[in-house]
N, C-alpha and C positions, 0 to 999 in steps of 0.2 A: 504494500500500500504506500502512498505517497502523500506523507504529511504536512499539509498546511496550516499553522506556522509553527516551529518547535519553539519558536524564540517567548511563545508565552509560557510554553512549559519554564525555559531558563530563566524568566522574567519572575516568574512565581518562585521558584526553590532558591532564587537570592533572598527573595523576604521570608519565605520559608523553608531552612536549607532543610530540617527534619524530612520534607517530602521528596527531594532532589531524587532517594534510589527509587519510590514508588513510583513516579513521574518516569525516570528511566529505563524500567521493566516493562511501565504500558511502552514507552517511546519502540524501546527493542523488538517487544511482542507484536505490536501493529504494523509497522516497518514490514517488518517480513512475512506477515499473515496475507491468506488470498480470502478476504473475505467475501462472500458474495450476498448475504444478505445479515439482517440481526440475529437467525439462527448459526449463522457460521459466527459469529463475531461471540454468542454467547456460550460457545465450545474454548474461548481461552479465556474469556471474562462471565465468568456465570453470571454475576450481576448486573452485568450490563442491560440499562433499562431504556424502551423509547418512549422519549419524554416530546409528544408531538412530532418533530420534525429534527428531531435531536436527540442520540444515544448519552446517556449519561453512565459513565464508569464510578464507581464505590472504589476511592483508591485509599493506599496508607491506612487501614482497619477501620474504615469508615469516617478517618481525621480530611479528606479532601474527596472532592468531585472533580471529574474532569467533562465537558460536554463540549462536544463535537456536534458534526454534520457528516456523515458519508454520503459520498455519490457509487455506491459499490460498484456499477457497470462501471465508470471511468477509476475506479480502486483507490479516489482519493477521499483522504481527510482531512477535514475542515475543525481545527482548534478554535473553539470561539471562547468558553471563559474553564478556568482552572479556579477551585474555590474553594476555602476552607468549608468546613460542616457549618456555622454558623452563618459566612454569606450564602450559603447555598438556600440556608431554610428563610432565608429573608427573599425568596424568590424573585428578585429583578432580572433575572437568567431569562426566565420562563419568556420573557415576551420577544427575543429573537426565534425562539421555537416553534412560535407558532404558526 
């Protein structure tokens, strides 16, 4: 797969370095995945959830969210926000999703 943009994943584990290897195991795991739809994608991330128009990952033991966009025919991902648990539940995410 072909991730667009990694620089917020690196933009987030500077302000929170604790997440840097969880961030980096999704980074590895997607990279190299041939995903074709949310059933493939949920065979290396069981949690992975679609939130409207947007897969949300439970990364670092439920301490961040990461929410994407895939276009699985063109194999790319779309980084839109990386989030602690606490911005996550204050839902401003949600209205790019829909």
């Amino acid at each position: 797969m072909h991730i667009i943009t990694k620089k917020r994943l690196d933009e987030f584990w500077v302000v929170h370095p604790e997440s840097k290897q969880a961030l980096t195991n999704w980074f590895k795991a997607a990279k190299k995945a041939e995903w074709k739809s949310l059933a493939d994608t949920k065979l290396d991330f069981s949690h992975a959830e679609l939130v409207g128009k947007c897969i949300v990952f439970n990364l670092g033991g439920n301490n961040y969210r990461l929410i994407v966009k895939i276009k699985f025919r063109s194999r790319v991902i779309f980084v839109r926000f990386v989030l602690t648990h606490a911005q996550y539940s204050r839902n401003r995410w949600k209205t790019d999703c829909i």
